[in-house]
C-alpha positions in Angstrom: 13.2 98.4 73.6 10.1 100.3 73.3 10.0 100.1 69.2 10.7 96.6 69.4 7.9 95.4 72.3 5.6 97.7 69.3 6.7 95.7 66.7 6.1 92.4 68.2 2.6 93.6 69.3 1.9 94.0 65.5 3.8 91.0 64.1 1.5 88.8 67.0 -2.0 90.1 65.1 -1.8 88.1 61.9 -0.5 85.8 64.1 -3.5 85.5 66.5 -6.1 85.4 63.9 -4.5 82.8 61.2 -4.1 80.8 64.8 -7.6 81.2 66.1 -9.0 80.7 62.1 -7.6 77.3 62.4 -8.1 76.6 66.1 -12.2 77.3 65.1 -12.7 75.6 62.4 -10.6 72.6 62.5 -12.4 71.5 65.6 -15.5 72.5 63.2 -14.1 69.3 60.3 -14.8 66.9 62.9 -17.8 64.5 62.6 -21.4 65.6 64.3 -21.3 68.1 67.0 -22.1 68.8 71.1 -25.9 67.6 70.5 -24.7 64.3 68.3 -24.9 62.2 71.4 -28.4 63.7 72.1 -29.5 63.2 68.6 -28.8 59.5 68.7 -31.2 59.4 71.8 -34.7 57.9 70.7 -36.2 60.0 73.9 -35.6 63.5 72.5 -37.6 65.0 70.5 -36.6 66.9 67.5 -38.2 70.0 68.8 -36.0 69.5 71.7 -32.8 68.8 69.7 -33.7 72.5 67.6 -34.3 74.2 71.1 -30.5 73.1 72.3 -29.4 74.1 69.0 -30.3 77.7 69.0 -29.7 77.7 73.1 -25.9 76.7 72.0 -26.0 78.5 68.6 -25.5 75.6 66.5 -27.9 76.6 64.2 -25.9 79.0 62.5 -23.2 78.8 59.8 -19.4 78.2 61.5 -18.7 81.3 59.7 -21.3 83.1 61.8 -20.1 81.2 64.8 -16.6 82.7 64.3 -17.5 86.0 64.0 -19.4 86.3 67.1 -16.9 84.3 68.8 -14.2 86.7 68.0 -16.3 89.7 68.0 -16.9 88.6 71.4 -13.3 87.9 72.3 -11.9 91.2 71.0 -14.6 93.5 72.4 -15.8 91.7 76.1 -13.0 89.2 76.0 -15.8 87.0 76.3 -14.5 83.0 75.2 -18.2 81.7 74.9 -20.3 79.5 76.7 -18.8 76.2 77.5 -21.6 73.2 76.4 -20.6 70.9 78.6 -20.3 72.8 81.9 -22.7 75.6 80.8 -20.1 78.4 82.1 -18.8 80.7 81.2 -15.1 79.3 79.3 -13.2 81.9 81.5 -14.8 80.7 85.2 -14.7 77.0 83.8 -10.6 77.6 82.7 -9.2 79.8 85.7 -9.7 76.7 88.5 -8.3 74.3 86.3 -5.3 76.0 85.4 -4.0 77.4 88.5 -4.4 73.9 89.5 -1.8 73.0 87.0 0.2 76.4 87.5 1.3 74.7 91.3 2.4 71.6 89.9 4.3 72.9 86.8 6.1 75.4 88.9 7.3 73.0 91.9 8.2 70.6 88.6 10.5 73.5 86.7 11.8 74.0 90.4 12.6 70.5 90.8 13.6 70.2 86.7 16.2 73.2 87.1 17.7 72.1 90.0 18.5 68.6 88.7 19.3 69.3 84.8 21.5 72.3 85.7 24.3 70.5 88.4 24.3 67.3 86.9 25.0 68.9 83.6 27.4 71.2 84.7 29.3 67.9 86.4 29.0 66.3 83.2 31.2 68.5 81.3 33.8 69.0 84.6 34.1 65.7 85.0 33.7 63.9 81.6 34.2 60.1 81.1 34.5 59.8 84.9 32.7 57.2 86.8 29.7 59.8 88.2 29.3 61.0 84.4 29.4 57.4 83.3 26.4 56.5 85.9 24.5 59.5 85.2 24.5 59.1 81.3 23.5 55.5 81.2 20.8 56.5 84.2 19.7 59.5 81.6 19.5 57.3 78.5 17.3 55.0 80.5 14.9 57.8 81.3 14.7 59.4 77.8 13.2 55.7 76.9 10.6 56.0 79.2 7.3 58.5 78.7 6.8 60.2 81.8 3.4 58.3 82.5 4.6 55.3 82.3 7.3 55.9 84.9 4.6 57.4 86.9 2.7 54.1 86.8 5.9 52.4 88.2 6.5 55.1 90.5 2.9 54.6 92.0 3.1 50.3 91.6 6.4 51.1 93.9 4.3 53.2 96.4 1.5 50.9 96.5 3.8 47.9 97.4 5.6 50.5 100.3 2.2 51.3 101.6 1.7 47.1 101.9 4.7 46.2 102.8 5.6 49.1 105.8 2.4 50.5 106.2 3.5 54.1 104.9 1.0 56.1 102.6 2.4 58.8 100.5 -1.0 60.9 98.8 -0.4 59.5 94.9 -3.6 60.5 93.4 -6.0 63.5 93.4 -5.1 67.2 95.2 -6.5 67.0 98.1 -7.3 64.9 101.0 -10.8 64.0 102.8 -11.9 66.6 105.1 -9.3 69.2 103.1 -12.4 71.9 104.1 -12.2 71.6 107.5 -8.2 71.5 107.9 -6.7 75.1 109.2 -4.4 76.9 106.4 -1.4 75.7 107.2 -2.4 72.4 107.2 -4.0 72.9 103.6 -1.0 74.4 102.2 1.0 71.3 103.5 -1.6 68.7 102.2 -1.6 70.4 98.8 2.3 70.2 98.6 2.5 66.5 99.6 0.2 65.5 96.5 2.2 68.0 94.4 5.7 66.6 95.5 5.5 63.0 93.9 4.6 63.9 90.5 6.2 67.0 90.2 9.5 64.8 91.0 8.7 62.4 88.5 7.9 65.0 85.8 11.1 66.5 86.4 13.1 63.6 86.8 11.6 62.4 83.4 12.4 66.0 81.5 15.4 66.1 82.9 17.3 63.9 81.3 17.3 66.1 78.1 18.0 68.8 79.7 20.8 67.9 81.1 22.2 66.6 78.4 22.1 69.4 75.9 23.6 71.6 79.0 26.5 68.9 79.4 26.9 69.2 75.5 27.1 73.2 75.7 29.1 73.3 78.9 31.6 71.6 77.1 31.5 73.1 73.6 32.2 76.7 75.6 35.3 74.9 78.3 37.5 74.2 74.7 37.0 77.9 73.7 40.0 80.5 73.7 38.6 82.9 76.0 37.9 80.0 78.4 41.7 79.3 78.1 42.9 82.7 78.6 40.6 83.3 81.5 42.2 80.3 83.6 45.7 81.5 82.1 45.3 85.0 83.1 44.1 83.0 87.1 40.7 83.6 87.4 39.6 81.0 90.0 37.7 77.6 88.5 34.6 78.4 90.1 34.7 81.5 88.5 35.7 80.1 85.1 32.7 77.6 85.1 29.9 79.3 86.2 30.8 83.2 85.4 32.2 82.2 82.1 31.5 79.0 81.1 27.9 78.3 82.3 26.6 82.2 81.4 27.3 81.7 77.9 26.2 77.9 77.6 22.9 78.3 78.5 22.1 80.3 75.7 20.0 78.0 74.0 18.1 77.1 77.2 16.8 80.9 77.4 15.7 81.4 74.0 13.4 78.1 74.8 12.3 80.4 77.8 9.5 81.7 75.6 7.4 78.1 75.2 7.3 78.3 79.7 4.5 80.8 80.0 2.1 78.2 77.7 3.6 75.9 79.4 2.9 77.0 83.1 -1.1 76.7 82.3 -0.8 74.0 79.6 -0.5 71.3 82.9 1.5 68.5 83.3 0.0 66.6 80.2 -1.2 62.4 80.9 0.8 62.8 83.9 -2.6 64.7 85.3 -4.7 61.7 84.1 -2.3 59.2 85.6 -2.0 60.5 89.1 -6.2 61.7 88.8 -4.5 65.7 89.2 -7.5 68.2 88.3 -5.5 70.3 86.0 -5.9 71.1 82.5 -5.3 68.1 80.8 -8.5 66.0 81.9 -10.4 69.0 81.1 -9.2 69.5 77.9 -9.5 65.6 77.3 -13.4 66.0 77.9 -13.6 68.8 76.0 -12.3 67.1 72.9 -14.4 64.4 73.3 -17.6 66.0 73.9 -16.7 68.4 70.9 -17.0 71.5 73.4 -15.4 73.8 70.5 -15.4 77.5 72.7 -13.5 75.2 75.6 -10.9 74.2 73.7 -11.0 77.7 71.2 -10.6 79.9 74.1 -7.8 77.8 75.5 -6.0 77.9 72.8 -5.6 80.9 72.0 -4.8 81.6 75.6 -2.3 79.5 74.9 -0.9 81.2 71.7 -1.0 84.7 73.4 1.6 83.7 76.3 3.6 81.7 73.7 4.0 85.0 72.0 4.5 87.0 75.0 6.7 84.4 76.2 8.8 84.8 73.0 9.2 88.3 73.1 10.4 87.7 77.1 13.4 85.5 75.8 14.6 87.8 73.4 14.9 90.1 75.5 16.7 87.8 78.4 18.6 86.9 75.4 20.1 90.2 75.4 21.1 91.0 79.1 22.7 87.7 79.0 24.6 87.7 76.1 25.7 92.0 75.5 26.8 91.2 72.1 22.5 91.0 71.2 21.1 93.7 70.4 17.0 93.9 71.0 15.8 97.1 69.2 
């Protein structure tokens, strides 16, 4: 285990640096800069417009910029100065994504435990009426992009609220006056705006999900060993989930590795949608006000836990399924 954790730690540094060389300076081939707005503004002066460009280093080459970006990074892990908020990248990052780390992880709660039953009663009862519904339910979801069924989801809440009166928290993360409420209460008023678009994120990725487990689940029910575990009476239950299910959801953990990205990465347009202050919006911003440390730093925060992540599933890989070896 230990010689193979090593190996990965020096396979991921080529990796980090070709990935934070093209992080920097593709941001850098984009037209103008932070201060292009400003320089299109008749009221500052050019002295003023060369003060913010040494203030923000701008003045030097991108090559230069690079270097003391990563010298910074490796040495103080110091992501730079964000333009637009004038933070540090770190303090600007950290609210914003544990802001998306509550609603990604009440939606993989909600995503595993919907993909994972209805796929299993897929392949147990196949062609019946329940798999019938769910498939053509499924293929009607895979058509829609999870925003857009979050804008029906919220036209559909809107019209309860004026029809019965009842208000479900659809936008935002908070209520008015969230300061003042004890802890208890703030923990409850942060799940209620969580609960609706977690649900529909889920409900959205789920129907991939759930197919490719149905798919498995019954690729593994026509194998031999399947056969001669029923002949030899092992129980059903036992023969689904012990045998059946443990060796279907193989593929399912070796995409385990893209979840760590993915818990700070947010929720994607569904943020933007529902008004959510995750990631997403902020990263949004960033792009558009060319805020190139904001989204640098990110990223490569990003590409760390994807590797870290990686290295997790191969390693899940191989107390699930004894015949891999990690080493």
């Amino acid at each position: 285990m230990i010689p193979f954790l090593l190996r990965r730690v020096v396979q991921s540094i080529p990796t980090l640096l070709m990935a934070s060389v093209l992080i920097f300076f593709v941001l850098q081939l984009a037209p103008g800069d932070f201060l292009t707005p400003a320089k299109l503004n008749p009221n500052i002066s050019p002295e003023q417009l060369a003060a913010l460009e040494r203030n923000f280093g701008l003045d030097r080459h991108p090559l230069e910029q690079y270097f003391l970006w990563m010298r910074n990074m490796v040495l103080n892990l110091d992501f730079g100065l964000s333009f637009s908020y004038q933070q540090p990248v770190w303090d600007v990052m950290t609210p914003r994504i544990l802001n998306s780390l509550w609603l990604v992880l009440l939606n993989l709660a909600f995503f595993y435990a919907i993909s994972i039953p209805l796929g299993v009663f897929g392949a147990v009862r196949q062609n019946s009426f329940g798999d019938k519904a769910v498939n053509v339910v499924l293929y009607f979801l895979l058509g829609f992009p999870n925003f857009f069924l979050a804008l029906i989801v919220i036209f559909g809440l809107l019209e309860l609220k004026r029809v019965t009166g009842i208000a479900l928290p659809i936008g935002g993360m908070t209520s008015p006056g969230f300061e003042q409420m004890p802890g208890w209460r703030q923990v409850l008023d942060v799940l209620s705006h969580l609960l609706i678009p977690a649900l529909v994120l889920a409900i959205s990725d789920a129907a991939g999900l759930t197919r490719v487990i149905r798919g498995q689940m019954l690729e593994v029910m026509r194998a031999d060993y399947i056969r001669t575990a029923r002949a030899k009476g092992v129980s059903e239950r036992t023969a689904i989930w012990k045998h059946t299910f443990r060796n279907a959801i193989l593929p399912i953990v070796a995409g385990i590795g893209g979840l760590l990205p993915a818990a700070i990465s947010g929720a994607g347009f569904l943020e933007v949608v529902f008004g959510y202050p995750g990631i997403t919006p902020m990263l949004l911003d960033a792009l558009n006000s060319q805020d190139i440390y904001l989204i640098a730093g990110f990223t490569v925060i990003s590409t760390v836990l994807l590797i870290v992540g990686n290295a997790l599933s191969d390693i899940l890989l191989a107390v699930v399924d004894p015949r891999i070896k990690v080493g």
